[in-house]
N, C-alpha and C positions, 0 to 999 in steps of 0.2 A: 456538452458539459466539459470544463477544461479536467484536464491531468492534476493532481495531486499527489505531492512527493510524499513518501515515508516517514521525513526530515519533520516535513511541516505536521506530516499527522500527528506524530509523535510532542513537536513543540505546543500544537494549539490542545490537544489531547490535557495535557497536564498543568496549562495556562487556566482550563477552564475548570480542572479539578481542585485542588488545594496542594500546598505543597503538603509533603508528608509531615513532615516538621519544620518551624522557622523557628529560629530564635535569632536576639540579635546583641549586638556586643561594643566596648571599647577599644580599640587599639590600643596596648600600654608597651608594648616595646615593638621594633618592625627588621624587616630588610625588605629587601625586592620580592622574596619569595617565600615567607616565614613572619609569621607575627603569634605575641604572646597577649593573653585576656585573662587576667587571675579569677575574670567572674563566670569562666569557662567549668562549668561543676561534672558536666557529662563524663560516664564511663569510658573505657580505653576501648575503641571500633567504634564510637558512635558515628562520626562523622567520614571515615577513611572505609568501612566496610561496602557504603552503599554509594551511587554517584550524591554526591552533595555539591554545592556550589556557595561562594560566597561573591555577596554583592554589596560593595560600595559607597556610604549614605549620604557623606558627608564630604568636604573639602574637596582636593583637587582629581582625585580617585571617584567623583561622584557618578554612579550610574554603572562602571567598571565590574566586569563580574570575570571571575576568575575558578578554575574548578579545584575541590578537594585535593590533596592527592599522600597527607599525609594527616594523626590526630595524635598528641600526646598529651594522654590524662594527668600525668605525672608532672610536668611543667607547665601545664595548660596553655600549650603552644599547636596552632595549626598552618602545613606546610598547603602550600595551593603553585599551581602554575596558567598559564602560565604567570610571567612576572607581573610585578604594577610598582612601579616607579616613584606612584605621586603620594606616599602615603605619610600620615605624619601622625603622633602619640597621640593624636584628637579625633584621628579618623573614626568614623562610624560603620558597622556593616551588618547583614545580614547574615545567617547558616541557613539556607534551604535542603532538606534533604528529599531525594523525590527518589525515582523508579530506577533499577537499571532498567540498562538497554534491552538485553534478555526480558525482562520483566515488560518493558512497550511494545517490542514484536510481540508476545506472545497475545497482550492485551488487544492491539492493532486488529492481528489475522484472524485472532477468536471474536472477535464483532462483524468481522468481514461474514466469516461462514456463519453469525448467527441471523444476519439480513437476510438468508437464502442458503436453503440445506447443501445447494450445488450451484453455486453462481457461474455463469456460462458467459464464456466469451465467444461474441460470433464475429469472423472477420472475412477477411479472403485472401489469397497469393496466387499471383502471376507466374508462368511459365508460357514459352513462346515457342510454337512450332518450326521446324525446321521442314523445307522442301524436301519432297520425296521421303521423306523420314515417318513412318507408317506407326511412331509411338512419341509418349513426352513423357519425360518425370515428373509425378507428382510433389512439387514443394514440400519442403520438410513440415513448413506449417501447418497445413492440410493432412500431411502421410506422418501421424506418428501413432503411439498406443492409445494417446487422449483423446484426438482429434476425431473427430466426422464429418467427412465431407457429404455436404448437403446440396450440393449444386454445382455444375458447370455449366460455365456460360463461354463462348467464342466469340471473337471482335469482328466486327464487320469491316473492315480494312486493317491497315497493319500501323503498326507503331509509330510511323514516323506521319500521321495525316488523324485527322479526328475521326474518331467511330464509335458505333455503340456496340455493345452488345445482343446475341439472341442465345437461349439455353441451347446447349445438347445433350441428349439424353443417353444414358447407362444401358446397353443392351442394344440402341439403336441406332446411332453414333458413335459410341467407343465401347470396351468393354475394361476392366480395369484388372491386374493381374497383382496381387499382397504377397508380402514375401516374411518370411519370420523377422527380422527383423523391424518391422514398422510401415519400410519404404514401401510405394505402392508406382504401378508405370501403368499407362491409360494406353492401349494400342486402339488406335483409330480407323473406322471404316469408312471414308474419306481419305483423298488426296490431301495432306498438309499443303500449307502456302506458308513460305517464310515469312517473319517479321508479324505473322497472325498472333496473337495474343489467346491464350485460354485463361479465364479466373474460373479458381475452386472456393469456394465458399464454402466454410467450417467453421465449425464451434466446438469448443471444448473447455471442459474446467477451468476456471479461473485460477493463477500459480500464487503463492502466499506471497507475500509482503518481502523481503530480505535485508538489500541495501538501501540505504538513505534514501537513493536518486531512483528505486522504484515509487512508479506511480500507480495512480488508478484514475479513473473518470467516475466513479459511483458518488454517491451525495455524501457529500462531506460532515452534513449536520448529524446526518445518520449511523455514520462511523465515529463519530468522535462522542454521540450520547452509549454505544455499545460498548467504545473502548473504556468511557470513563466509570460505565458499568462493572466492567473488567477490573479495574482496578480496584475499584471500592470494596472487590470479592477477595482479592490479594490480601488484601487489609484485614477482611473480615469486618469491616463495617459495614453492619447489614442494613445501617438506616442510609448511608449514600447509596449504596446497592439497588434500594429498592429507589429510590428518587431518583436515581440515573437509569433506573428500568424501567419507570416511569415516561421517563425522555425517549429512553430508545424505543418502545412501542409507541408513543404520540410520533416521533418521528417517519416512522416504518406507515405509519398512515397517512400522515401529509404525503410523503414520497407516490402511495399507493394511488392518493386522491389525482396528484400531479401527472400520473403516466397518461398516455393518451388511452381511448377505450377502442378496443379492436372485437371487432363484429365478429362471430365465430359460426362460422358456417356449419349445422348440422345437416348429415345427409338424411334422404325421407324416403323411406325404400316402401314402394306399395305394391300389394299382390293382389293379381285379379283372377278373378275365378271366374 
């Protein structure tokens, strides 16, 4: 399943919700980065307290969208940036007013943890034995306060020739040595062989959302029916609330129906007398 930006969850997140408010207007006087609308009637912060954006309708500016970044009730004038060039006393445009950014992280992370009380990431990290060297450092990825390593495995040749893998085992193979800090060192009961390869495989909590260019690989339709959930609770509109909770539990079952099914082996302990 591919990666999905922050960026994009956040755009398609509020593409598929409504904007908070639209309204739309005449240009009657302009410059590059300031334009006046007498049929502007809004309060003083309407437009400049939350992100707002205005877009374009008309003439040579058409389709242009440009953000808030100033509102005066009293002139009925709003400043935006960046510039736009092509505008003329006919132009047409939109006010969309939508979410802050604080306001889509929180909505974003809060759908993430309501798909799963403690979503787990499982992966692995490398570290490569050294000759005659009787220990290896556990990778930070594996060795921290989140992480649990669940398995080592050792390469059957060395890194520079193709190989596979076979497990080795905690107690019988190596033993592992934790320290307060986090960091964990595996001393080996075995001879090291340089250029050998050890993978730790571990899993730990899934980290929240932050910058744009963080991603995720989880299903996309399923985050973005939880987030728009989220939002609708912002608002307090309990009727998108409940139709976007709607979404996000049809979703969370298609997702459920899609996983493949894994056979779960119980044990059968019988006693004879």
């Amino acid at each position: 399943m591919a990666a999905t930006t922050l960026a994009t969850l956040k755009a398609d997140a509020l593409r598929g919700y409504r904007a908070r408010q639209l309204v739309v207007g005449t240009v009657a006087s302009y410059n590059t980065t300031w334009l006046q609308d007498s049929n502007r009637q809004e309060p003083q912060g309407e437009w400049d307290r939350i992100d707002s954006w205005l877009k374009f309708t008309s003439g040579a500016a058409t389709g242009v969208e440009s953000r808030v970044t100033g509102f005066s009730a009293g002139n009925q004038s709003i400043v935006f940036a960046p510039s736009v060039p092509s505008l003329s006393t006919s132009t047409t445009y939109q006010i969309a007013k939508t979410f802050s950014n604080a306001d889509m992280l929180l909505a974003v992370n809060s759908a993430l943890r309501d798909m799963a009380p403690e979503r787990i990431i499982q992966s692995f990290a490398t570290a490569a034995e050294t000759g005659d060297q009787r220990w290896v450092s556990v990778p930070s990825a594996a060795a921290n306060a989140i992480a649990e390593t669940i398995r080592v495995d050792r390469s059957v040749g060395t890194t520079n020739s193709g190989f596979d893998y076979r497990q080795v085992y905690d107690g019988a193979d190596f033993w592992t040595d934790s320290y307060a800090d986090g960091s964990k060192v595996i001393r080996l009961a075995y001879t090291a062989a340089s250029g050998t390869l050890l993978r730790f495989h571990y899993r730990r909590p899934a980290a929240e959302l932050s910058a744009d260019t963080d991603s995720t690989d989880e299903p996309v339709s399923l985050i973005l029916a939880g987030t728009r959930k989220w939002l609708a609770s912002m608002e307090g509109d309990g009727e998108a609330m409940a139709r976007f909770g709607r979404e996000f539990e049809a979703a969370k079952v298609d997702y459920a129906k899609a996983r493949s099914v894994r056979t779960i082996k119980i044990p059968h302990i019988r006693v004879y007398y």
